[in-house]
N, C-alpha and C positions, 0 to 999 in steps of 0.2 A: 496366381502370377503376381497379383500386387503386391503380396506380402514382402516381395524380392526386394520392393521399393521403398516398405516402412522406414523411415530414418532416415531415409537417405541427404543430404544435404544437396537446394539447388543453387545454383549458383547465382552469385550476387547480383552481376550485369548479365542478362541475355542479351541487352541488344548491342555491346560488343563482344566480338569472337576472341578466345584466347589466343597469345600469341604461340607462335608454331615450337619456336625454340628458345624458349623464357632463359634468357639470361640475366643471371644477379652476382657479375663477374668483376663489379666497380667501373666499366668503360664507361663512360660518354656514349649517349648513341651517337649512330651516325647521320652526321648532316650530309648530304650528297652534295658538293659543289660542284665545282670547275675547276677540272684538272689540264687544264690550256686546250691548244687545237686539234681537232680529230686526225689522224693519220691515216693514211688506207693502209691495210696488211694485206698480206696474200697467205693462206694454210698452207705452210711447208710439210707437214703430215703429221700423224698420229702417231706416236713412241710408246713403248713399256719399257721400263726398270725396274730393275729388281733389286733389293737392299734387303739382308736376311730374313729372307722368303716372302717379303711384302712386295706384291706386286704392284705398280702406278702405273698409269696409263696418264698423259699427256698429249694436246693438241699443242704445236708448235707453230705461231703467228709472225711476220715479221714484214718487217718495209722494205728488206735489202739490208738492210746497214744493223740496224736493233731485233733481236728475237723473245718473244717472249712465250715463254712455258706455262700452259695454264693445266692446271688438273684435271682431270674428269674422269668421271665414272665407264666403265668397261661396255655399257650399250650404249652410250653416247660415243666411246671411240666407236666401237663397230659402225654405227650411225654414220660418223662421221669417213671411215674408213670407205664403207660402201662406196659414197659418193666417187669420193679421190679414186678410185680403182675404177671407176663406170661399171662396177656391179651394181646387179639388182635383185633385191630376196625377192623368193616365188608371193610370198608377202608382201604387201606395204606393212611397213616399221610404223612409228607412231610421229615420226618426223616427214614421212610420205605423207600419212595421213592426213598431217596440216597445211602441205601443200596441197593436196587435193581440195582441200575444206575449202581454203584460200580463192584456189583456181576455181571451183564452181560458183563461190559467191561474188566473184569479182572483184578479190583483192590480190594485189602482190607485195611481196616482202621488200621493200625500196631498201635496206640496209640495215646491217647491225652495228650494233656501237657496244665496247667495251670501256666503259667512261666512268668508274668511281672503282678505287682499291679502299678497302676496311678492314681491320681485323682480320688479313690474312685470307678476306673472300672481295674476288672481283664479282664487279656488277658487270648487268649488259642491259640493254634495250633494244626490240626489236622495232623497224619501221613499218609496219605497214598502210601501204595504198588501195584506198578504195573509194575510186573516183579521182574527185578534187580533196575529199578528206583523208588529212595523216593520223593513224593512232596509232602511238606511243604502248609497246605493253612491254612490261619487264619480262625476262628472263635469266635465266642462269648463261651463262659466256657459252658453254658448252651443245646446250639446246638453239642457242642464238645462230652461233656458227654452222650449226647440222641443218637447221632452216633456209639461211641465209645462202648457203651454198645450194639447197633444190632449187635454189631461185635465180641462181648467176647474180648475188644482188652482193653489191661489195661491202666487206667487212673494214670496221675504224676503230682503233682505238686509242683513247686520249693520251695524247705525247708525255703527261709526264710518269703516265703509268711504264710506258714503255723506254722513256728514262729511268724510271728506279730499277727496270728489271736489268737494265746492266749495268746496274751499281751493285747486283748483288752478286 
């Protein structure tokens, strides 16, 4: 079985992890700033479209006045879908399961935040509480809102994301 190994080359740094999705595209990375004041949305619901034969699936967010269309993947709509419909699979999904996690250990999801656009991918951050302590964990917008919603915990996001999106 070692043989398999001869030659192999190890890698230079072990004790950093490579990046997930190594881009050598010329960008700038991304600085996260401040994109002005959080706004509350409410989830007007989950879409699909179809555009020669390519299926998309979007969560649609909005304040009243501005809507914005975010992407997502097909079991993050369903995830997300559940919810809005007050269905429930004979299952806990994997978005159940983190509220359960939550609920037993004594945290709740205080809110999510949609707060940095880049290169055509929005950020998010989930809030959670446990106790007097807040901790800050990133996520995808998608996963953000599927949580945030088992929780009744309000969704924001930052006003000038939701200004560009109807400039386009």
């Amino acid at each position: 079985m070692s043989e398999e190994y001869e030659g192999s080359e190890e890698p230079e740094n072990l004790s950093e992890p490579p990046p997930f999705f190594p881009l050598d595209n010329g960008l700038p990375e991304r600085e996260p700033g401040s994109n002005g004041d959080l706004i509350e949305v409410q989830v007007e619901g989950v879409f699909v479209a179809e555009n020669g034969g390519q299926i998309s699936r979007f969560v649609l967010v909005s304040d009243g006045e501005r809507k914005l269309p975010i992407l997502i993947g097909p079991f993050e709509a369903q995830a997300i879908q559940l919810v809005l419909e007050s269905n429930r699979p004979d299952r806990p999904m994997t978005h159940d399961l983190i509220k359960s996690i939550l609920d037993r250990l004594g945290g709740i999801v205080d809110r999510a935040v949609i707060d940095d656009f880049w290169n055509t991918v929005y950020y998010a951050k989930l809030y959670v509480r446990h106790g007097s302590e807040e901790i800050e964990i990133d996520a995808r917008p998608s996963d953000a809102i599927a949580v945030a919603i088992r929780f009744s915990a309000p969704i924001f996001v930052a006003e000038s994301i939701l200004d560009a999106a109807m400039d386009e």
